[in-house]
C-alpha positions in Angstrom: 2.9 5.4 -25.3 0.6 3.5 -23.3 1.7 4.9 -20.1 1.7 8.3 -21.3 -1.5 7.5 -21.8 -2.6 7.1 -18.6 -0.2 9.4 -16.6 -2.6 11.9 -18.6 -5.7 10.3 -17.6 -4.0 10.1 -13.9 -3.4 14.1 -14.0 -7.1 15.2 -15.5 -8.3 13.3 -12.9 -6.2 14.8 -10.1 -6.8 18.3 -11.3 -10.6 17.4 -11.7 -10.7 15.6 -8.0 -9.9 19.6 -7.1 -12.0 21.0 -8.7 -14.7 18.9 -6.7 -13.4 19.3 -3.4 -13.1 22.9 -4.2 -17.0 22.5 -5.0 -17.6 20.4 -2.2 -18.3 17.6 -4.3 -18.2 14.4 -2.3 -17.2 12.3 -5.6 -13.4 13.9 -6.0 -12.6 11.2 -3.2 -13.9 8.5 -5.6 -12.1 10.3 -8.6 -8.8 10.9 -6.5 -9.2 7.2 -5.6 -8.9 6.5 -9.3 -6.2 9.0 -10.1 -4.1 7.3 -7.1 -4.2 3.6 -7.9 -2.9 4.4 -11.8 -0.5 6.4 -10.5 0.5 3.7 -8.2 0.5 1.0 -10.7 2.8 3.7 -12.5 5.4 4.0 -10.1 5.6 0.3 -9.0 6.3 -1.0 -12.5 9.1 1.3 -12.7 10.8 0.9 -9.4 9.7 4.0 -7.9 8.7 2.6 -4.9 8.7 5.5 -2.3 6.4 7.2 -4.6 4.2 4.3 -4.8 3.4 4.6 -1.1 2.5 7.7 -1.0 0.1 6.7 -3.8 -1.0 4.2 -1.5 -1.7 6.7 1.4 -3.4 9.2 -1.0 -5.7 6.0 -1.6 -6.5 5.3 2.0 -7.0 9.2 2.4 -9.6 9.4 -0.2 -11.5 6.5 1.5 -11.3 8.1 5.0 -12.4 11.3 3.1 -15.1 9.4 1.5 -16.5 8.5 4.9 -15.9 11.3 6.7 -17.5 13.4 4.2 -20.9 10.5 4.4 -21.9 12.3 7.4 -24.2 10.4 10.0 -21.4 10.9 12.5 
């Protein structure tokens, strides 16, 4: 129930991280950021380890997003 839980939380957050970007909100990268690492935790506890790297990439793309979106380049 737990994980249900937070597969929820995971998907609001997604959805919400596209609304931002859709906005032009720098934050969704922090918010995708989020969404990505409980997803992540997700699918390494249950063996689903081909979808936990691409969590993992998602992650390192919302950084790179993050700072490419800071500007000052």
């Amino acid at each position: 129930m737990v994980n249900d839980v937070w597969q929820f939380v995971a998907m609001g957050l997604a959805i919400a991280g596209v609304v931002m970007n859709n906005h032009r909100v720098r934050w969704c990268f922090v918010v995708w950021l989020v969404s990505n690492s409980i997803t992540f935790y997700y699918h390494v506890d249950y063996g689903l380890c081909w979808l936990a790297v691409r969590d993992a990439v998602f992650c390192l793309l919302a950084v790179h997003g993050w700072f490419l979106w800071g500007g000052g380049h």
